[in-house]
N, C-alpha and C positions, 0 to 999 in steps of 0.2 A: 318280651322276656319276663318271665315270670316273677312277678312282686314287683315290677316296672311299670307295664304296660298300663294305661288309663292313670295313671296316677300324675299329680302335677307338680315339677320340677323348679328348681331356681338355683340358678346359677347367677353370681355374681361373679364379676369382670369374665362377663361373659360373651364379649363383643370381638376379643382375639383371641390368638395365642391358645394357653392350657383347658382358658373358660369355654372359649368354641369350641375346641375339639369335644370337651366333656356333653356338651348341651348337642352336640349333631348326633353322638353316641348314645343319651338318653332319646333323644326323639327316635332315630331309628328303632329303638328297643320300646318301643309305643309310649312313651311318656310326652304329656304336654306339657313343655317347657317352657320359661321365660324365661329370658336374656335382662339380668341387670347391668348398670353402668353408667360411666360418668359422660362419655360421650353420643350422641347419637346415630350417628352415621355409621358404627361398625353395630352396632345393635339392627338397626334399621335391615343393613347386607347380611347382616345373620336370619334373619328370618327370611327375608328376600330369598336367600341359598335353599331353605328350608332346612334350617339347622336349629328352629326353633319355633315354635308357634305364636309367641309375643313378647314386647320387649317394655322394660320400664324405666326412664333417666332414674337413675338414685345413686347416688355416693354415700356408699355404707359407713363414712368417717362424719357424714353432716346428721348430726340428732333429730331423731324424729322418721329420716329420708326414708329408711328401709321399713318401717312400722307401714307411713304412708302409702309406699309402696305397693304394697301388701294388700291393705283397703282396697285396691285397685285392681288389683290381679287377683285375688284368692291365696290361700295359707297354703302351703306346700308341703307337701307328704316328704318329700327329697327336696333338702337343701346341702348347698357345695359352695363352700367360701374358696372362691378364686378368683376373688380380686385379691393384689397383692401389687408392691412396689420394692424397688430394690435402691439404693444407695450407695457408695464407696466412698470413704476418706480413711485415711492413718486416724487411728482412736484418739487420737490427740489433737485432732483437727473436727473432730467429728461432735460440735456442739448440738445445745439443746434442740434445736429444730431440727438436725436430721433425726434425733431419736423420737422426738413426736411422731413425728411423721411415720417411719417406722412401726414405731408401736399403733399409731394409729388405724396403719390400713390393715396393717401385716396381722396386728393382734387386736385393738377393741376394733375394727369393720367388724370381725368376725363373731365376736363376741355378742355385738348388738344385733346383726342378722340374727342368729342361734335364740338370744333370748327373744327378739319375736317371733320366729316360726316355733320354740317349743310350743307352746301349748296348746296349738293343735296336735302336734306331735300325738302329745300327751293323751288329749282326750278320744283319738282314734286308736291309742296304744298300738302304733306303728308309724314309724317314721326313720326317716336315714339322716345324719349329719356327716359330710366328709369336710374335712378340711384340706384343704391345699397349702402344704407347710414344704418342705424345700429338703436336701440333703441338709444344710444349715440348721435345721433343727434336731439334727442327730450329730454335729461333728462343728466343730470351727473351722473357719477360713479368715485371714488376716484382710483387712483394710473393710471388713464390714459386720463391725462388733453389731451396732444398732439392729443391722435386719435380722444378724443370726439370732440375736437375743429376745429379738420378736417372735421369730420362728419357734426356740424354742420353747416361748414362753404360747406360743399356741399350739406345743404340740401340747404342755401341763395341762390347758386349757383340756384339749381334748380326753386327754386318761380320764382327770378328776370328775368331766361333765357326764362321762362314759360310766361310769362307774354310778352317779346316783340316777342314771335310766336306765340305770341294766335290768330292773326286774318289769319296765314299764313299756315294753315294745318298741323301743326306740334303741338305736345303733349311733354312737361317735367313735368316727374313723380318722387317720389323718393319712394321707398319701405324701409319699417327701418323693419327690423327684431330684436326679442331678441335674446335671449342668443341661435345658432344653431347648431345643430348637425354637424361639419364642423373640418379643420385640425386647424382655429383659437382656437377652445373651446379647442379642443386636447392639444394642445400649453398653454393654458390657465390653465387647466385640470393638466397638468404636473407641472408646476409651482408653482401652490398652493400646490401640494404634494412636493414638493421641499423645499418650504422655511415651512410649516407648519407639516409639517410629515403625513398630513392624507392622507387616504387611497383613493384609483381614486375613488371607489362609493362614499365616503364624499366629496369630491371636487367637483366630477359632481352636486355630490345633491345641494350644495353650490351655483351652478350657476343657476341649474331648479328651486331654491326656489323665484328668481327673476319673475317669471313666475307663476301666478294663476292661473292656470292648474298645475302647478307642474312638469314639463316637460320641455327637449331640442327643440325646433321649430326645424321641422324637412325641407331639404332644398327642397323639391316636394311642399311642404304646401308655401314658398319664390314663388319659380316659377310659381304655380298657380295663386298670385295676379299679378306676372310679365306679366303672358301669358294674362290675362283680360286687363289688363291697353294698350295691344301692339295690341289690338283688335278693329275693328267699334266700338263696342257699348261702347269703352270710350272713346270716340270721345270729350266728353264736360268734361271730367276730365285728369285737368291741374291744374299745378304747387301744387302739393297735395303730403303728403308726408303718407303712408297706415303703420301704424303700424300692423306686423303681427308677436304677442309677447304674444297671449294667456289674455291680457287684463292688460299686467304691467303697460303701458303709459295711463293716463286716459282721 
């Protein structure tokens, strides 16, 4: 794919869910990617699939990890923050450590990724940042003040970064998906059967009914707006944030 092809990829929490879908879809489109993350075993079966060409342990919330990373693998022309973690309590239950946490993965992971790959970015005056930020970063949802307000604090992230690389070859994007087929809804999914007693089709249905279509966003449908935004022809689309949620955000 044009402005893809030969160029080196990284994707964070890239070992399930949103991160693999994105990372099989740049490698198909010739890019050589690496798969970051905290566990090894789903990094390991991502490349194994051929959904990536190398993979690296780093947890983008430990200082230093994603820098070191880097050292190891090479600077990436395309970087895509998709590691992320999600939480639930009543705001008023919801102390300091779930909002660390929160901000930690959801908004500075991303933030410390970003400022190590700019500046190669920079000096090859081309380069892609996407961020993987949520419908949550465009709309509230009750019983998860902490993630939304991470979410939306890295979609800020994104305009304002967007904005002093716009003359410099580089692109920040953010993708917000709804509610997607992924081990967060799973988690999600479980939890509403837990505290409310219904059953997993009721719980699922509970979450696709957020969605006008009616349905889980599935994470190939995430990747395909990722794989466009990481491409020449979005070249003049910056600091934009692409709801891809079936028509819930209006």
């Amino acid at each position: 794919m044009d402005g893809i092809s030969g160029r080196h990829a990284v994707v964070t929490g890239g070992g399930s869910g949103i991160g693999l879908a994105i990372a099989a879809a740049l490698t198909r489109a010739g890019a050589r990617v690496t798969v970051m993350g905290r566990r090894e075993a789903p990094l390991r079966a991502a490349v194994a699939a051929g959904s990536a060409a190398g993979f690296e342990i780093a947890d983008v919330t430990a200082e230093g990890a994603f820098p070191a990373a880097l050292a190891r693998c090479g600077h990436p022309a395309i970087l895509v923050n998709a590691a992320g973690a999600a939480e639930s309590a009543p705001f008023l239950k919801t102390g300091d450590e779930i909002w660390e946490r929160m901000l930690r993965v959801n908004l500075l992971g991303a933030a410390s990724a970003t400022r190590a790959a700019l500046p190669a970015m920079l000096e090859a005056r081309w380069g892609r940042v996407v961020n993987i930020a949520s419908t949550a970063a465009l709309r509230g949802y009750p019983y998860v003040t902490a993630y939304a307000a991470a979410k939306h604090g890295l979609l800020g992230l994104t305009r304002a970064l967007a904005l002093e690389v716009a003359s410099k070859g580089v692109t920040v994007n953010a993708v917000c998906p709804g509610f997607t087929e992924t081990d967060i809804v799973a988690e999600s999914v479980a939890r509403i059967t837990a505290k409310t007693g219904r059953s997993e089709a009721e719980a699922r249905a509970e979450l696709a009914k957020h969605n006008p279509q009616g349905r889980l966003v599935q994470p190939d449908e995430v990747a395909a707006t990722v794989l466009f935004l990481c491409g020449n022809a979005a070249g003049a689309v910056n600091g934009r944030a692409i709801a891809v949620d079936g028509g819930e955000v209006p």
